[in-house]
LUMFIVEX-750568 format. One record per residue (C-alpha): residue in one letter; x, y, z. Coordinates in steps of 0.1 Angstrom, whole numbers, plus 5000, padded with zeros to 4 digits. Last residue first. Layout:
<recs>
aXYZ/...
</recs>
This chain:
<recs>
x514752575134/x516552805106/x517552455081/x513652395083/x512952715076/x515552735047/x514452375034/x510352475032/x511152825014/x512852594983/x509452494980/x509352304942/x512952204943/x512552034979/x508951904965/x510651734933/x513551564951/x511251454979/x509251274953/x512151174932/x513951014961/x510050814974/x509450754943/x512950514935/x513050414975/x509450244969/x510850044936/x514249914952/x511749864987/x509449634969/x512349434950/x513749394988/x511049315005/x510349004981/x508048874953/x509648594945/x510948584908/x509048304885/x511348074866/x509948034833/x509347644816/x509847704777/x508247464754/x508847504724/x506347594689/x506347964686/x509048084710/x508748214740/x510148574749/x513248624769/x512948954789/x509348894801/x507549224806/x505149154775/x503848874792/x503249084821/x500749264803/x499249044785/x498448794813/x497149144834/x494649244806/x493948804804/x492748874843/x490849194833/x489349034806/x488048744829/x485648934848/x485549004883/x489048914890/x489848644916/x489348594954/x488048974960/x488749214984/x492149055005/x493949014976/x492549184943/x494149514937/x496649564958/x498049224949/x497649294915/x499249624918/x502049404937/x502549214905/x502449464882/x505149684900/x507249434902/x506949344867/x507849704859/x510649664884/x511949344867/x511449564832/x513649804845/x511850154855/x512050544835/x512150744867/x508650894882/x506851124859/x503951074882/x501450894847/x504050694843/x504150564878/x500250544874/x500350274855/x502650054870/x500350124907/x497250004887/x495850044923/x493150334904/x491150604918/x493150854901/x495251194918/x492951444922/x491551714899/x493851674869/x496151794842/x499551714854/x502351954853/x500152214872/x502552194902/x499552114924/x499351824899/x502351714903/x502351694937/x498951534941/x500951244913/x503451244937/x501851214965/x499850904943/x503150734937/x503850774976/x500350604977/x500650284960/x504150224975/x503250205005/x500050005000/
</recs>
């Protein structure tokens, strides 16, 4: 849930900046999504798939036991199929080792928005840093 909502500060952030058009951050837990959507660093494809994966998680563990309709399970199929790095090939079998989803990929995303996030409001209120740097 972290990780959901320091890419929605930045998002709010972003939008109190005016360089994102928008009311409120959205009511999504596509959490890959809307790191594009923050202007949040450019991810590897095992953080994009990290990303996917715990958007999953946020979006259907502990509210529903599978996906209401099956489009949005084959939406998710398609796009973390097109996350793997070695593609199959027409006509083999390939067997794919699945990562665990661990801390530590969580935290190598979360520390990525969390930097750019405190990067962007120290540039955006430079009056914050000299007050705090005065108390």
């Amino acid at each position: 849930m972290a990780i959901e909502l320091i890419i929605k500060a930045m998002i709010a952030q972003n939008i109190e900046g005016r360089r994102y058009n928008a009311k409120r951050p959205p009511n999504s837990h596509d959490v890959l999504q809307m790191w594009s959507q923050a202007g949040l660093p450019k991810l590897t494809k095992g953080q994009q798939r990290t990303l996917l994966e715990f958007g999953r998680i946020l979006k259907w563990a502990g509210r529903y036991p599978a996906p209401l309709k099956d489009e949005e399970y084959a939406e998710y199929a398609e796009r973390e199929e097109a996350l793997v790095e070695d593609p199959p090939i027409p006509g083999t079998l390939r067997i794919r080792r699945l990562e665990p989803l661990t801390w530590e990929r969580l935290i190598d995303v979360f520390e990525l928005a969390w930097h750019a996030f405190w990067d962007r409001r120290n540039a955006d209120r430079p009056w914050d840093q000299s007050e705090a740097k005065n108390n």
